[in-house]
C-alpha positions as CSV (number, residue, x, y, z in Angstrom):
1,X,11.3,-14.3,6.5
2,X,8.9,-13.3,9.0
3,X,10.8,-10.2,9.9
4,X,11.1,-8.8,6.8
5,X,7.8,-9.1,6.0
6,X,6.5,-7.5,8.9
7,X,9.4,-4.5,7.3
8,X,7.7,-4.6,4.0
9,X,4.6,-4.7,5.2
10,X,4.7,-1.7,7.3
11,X,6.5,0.2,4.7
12,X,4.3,-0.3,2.3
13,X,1.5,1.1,4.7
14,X,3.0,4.5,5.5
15,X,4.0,4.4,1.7
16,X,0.9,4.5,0.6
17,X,-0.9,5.8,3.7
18,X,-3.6,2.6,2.4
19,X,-6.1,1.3,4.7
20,X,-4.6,-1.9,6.3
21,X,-7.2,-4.6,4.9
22,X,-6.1,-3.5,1.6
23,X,-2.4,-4.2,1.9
24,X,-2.2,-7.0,4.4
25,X,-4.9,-8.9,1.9
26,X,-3.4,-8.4,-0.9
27,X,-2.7,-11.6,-3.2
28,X,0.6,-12.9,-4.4
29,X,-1.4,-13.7,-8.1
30,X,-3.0,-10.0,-8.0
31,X,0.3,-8.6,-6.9
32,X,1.8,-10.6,-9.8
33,X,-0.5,-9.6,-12.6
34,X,-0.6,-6.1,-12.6
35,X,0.1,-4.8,-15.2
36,X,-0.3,-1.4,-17.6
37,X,-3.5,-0.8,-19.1
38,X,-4.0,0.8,-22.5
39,X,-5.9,3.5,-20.4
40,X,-2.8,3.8,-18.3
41,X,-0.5,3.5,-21.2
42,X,-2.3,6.4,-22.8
43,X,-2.2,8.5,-19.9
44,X,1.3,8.1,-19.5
45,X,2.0,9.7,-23.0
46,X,0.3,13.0,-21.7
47,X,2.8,13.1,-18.6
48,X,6.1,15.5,-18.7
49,X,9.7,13.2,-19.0
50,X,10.1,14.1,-15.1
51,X,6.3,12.8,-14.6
52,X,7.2,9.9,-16.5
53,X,10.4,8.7,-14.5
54,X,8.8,9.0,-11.4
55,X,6.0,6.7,-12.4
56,X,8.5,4.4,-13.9
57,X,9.7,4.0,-10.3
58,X,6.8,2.7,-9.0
59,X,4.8,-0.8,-9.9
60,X,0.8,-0.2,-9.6
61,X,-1.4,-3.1,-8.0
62,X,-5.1,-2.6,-8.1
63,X,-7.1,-4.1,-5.0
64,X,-10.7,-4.3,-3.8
65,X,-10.9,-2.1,-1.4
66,X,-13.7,-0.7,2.0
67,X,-16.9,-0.7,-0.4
68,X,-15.4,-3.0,-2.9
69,X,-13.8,-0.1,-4.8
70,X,-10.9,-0.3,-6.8
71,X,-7.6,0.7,-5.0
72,X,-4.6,1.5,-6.2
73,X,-1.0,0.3,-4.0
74,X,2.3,1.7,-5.2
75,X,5.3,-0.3,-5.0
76,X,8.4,1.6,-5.1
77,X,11.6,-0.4,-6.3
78,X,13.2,-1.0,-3.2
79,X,9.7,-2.7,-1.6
80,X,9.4,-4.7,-5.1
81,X,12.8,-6.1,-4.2
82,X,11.5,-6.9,-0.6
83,X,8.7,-8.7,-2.4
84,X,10.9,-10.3,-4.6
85,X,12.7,-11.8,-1.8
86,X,10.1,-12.7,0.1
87,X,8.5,-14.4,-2.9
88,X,12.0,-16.6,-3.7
89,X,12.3,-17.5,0.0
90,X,9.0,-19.0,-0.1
91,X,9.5,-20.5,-3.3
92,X,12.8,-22.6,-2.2
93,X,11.1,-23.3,1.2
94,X,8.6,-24.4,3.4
95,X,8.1,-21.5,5.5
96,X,4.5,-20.9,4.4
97,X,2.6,-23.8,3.2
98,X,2.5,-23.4,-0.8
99,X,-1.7,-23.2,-0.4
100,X,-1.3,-19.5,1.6
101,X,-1.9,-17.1,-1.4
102,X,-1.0,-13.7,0.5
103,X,2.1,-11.3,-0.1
104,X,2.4,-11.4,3.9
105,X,1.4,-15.0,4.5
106,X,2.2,-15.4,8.1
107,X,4.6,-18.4,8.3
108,X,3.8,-22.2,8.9
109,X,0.1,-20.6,7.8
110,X,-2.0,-22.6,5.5
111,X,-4.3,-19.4,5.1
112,X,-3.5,-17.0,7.6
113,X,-2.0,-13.4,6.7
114,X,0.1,-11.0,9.2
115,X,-1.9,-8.1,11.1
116,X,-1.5,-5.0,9.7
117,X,-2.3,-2.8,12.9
118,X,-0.3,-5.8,14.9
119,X,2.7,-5.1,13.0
120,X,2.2,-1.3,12.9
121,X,1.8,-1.2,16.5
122,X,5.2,-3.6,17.1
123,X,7.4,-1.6,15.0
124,X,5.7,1.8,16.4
125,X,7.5,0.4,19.8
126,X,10.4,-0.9,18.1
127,X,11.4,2.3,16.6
128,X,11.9,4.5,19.6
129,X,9.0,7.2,19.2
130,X,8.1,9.3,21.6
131,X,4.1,8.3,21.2
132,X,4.3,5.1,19.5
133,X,0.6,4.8,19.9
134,X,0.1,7.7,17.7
135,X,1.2,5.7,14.6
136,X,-1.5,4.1,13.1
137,X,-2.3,3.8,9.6
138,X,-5.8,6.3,10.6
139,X,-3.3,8.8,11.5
140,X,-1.3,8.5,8.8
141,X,-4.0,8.4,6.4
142,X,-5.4,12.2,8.4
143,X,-1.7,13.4,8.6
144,X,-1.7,13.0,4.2
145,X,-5.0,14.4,4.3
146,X,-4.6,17.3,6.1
147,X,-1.3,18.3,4.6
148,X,-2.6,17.9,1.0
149,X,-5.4,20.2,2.3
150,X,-2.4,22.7,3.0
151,X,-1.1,22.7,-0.7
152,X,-4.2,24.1,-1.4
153,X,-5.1,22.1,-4.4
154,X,-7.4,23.1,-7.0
155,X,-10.7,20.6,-6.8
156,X,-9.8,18.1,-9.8
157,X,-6.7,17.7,-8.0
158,X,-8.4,17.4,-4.7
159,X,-11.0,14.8,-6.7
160,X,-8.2,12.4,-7.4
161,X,-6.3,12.4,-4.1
162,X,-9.6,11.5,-2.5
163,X,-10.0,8.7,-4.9
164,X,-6.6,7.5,-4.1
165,X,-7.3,7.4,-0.5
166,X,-10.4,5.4,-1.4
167,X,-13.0,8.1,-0.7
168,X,-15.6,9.4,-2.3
169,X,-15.7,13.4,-2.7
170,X,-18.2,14.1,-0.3
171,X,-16.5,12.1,2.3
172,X,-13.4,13.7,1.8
173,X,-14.8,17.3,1.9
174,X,-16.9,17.1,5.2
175,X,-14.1,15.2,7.1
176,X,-11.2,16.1,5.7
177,X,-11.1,19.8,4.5
């Protein structure tokens, strides 16, 4: 159990190159719950068929996030099997006490959740790279910015990324571009 959560955990991090208090928080009843919005539904129907499979691929949780601002987490299918697993082995045991309410409940842990940068950091090791202490989930988070800053994206383009990495315009222009 534990391992793979720490494995879901991280990917879901580089994923979605997410600050870590707004994955290794997240709620098994928000995580749950998500679902499509008539907003989102609408949108949907102004996306090309290719647009439209990709997002199909992907489940959409909405957390709080630095500032109490609404962040979005993507789940790809593999991860949402992880989940799923994770979920059913806690279930049909008592690894983590039934009262712990996180996705990535630490085990035997009435209320306790697993340490995002903790994990990052063991699996940064684990994985054989050169400068392990390189991969953090700031870097990551500069690495997406500063390549999307490549792409050369027009500025309602720009607008959303920033909102998807929980920013607010100004904050992404006078650090990030």
């Amino acid at each position: 159990y534990k391992i793979l959560s720490e494995c879901t955990l991280v990917l879901v991090l580089i994923f979605n190159r997410k600050r870590v208090g707004e994955v290794q928080f997240l709620n098994i009843a928000t995580y749950e719950n998500s679902s499509f919005s008539v907003n989102q539904k609408e949108c949907l129907s102004t996306l090309s068929e290719l647009e439209k499979n990709m997002s199909a691929s992907f489940k959409r949780v909405v957390v709080f996030g630095k500032g109490s601002k609404q962040e979005p987490i993507l789940f790809t299918k593999p991860i949402q099997r992880y989940i799923a697993m994770l979920l059913n082995i806690r279930r049909n045991t008592e690894v983590v006490p039934k009262s712990n309410t996180y996705v990535f409940a630490n085990p035997n842990s009435k209320g306790k959740w697993m340490s995002g940068p903790s994990v990052l950091r063991k699996y940064a090791h684990k994985c054989g790279a050169n400068n392990p202490e390189l991969l953090t989930s700031t870097r990551f988070r500069k690495q997406l910015a500063t390549i999307l800053q490549l792409m050369n994206f027009k500025n309602d383009e720009m607008e959303q990324i920033a909102r998807f990495m929980g920013h607010t315009e100004k904050t992404h222009k006078e650090f990030y571009r």
